[in-house]
C-alpha positions, 0 to 999 in steps of 0.5 A: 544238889539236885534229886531225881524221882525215885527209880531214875538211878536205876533207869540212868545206870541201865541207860548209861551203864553205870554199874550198881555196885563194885563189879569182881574184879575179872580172874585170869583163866589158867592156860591148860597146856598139854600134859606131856607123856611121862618120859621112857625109863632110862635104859638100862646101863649097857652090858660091858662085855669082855673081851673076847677070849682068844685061844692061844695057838701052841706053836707045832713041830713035826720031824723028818726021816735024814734026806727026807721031805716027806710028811709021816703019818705022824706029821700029818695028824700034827699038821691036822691038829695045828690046822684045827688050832689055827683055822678059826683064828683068821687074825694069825699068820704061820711062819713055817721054818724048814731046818736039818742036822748038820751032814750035808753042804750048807746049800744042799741043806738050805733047799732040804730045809725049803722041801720040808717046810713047802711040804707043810704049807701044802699039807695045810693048804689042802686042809684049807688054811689060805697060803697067804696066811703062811710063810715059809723060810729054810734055816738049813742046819743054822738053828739046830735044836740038839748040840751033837753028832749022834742020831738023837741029835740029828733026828731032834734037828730035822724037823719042821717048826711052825710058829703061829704069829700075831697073838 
């Protein structure tokens, strides 16, 4: 084997890049990946709301004096407060049923029947209940209340019922 002057291995490795030694083994460098944003708070659940309460309307009643048409007094504050019951609620129809006692021919009664119950629908219609929201039918002396031939019977039977729909 051949041997070089001192400081030439030096010189050989300089010139040749011979390295002197083990070199480190190079590291990865970590990939700095943005930090994302902390995640929202999870909403809060939503609020079950109840159903909404709906007042019940009571169906109303309001009477006539015999061969009568004509809204009392009586009937008029009837009317007003039905109408209160039934303004706010836009979802209701009201059937108004004229009917009458038993005098008079079944024809005759028919129309008193239909004058009662057109008297009531005007009368709400001027409070400001929408007369598409009301429908009229007369029963005549067809569906009485009160079985008997006396003044209580038949005054109970002249009257008006107004029967709100869709509850």
């Amino acid at each position: 084997m051949r041997s070089f002057p001192k400081g030439a291995g030096v010189l050989a490795c300089l010139l040749i890049g011979c390295p002197s030694g083990p070199q480190p083994t190079p590291q990865p460098q970590p990939i700095v990946q943005p930090v994302p944003p902390p995640a929202p708070a999870p909403a809060p659940p939503p609020r079950e709301t109840p159903a909404e309460v709906r007042p019940t309307v009571a169906a109303a009643r309001i009477y006539f004096d015999y061969d009568s048409s004509t809204l009392s007094g009586d009937s008029r504050s009837k009317l007003q407060s039905f109408f209160a019951a039934v303004q706010n609620r836009s979802d209701l129809r009201v059937r108004i049923e004229g009917n009458c006692d038993e005098r008079g021919t079944a024809e005759y009664n028919l129309a008193l029947g239909q004058r009662r119950a057109d008297a009531a629908k005007r009368y709400l219609a001027d409070l400001g209940l929408p007369g598409s929201r009301m429908t009229t039918i007369s029963n005549g002396k067809e569906k009485p209340r009160a079985r008997g031939q006396d003044e209580a019977a038949w005054r109970e039977n002249r009257r008006d019922d107004l029967l709100p729909e869709g509850q």
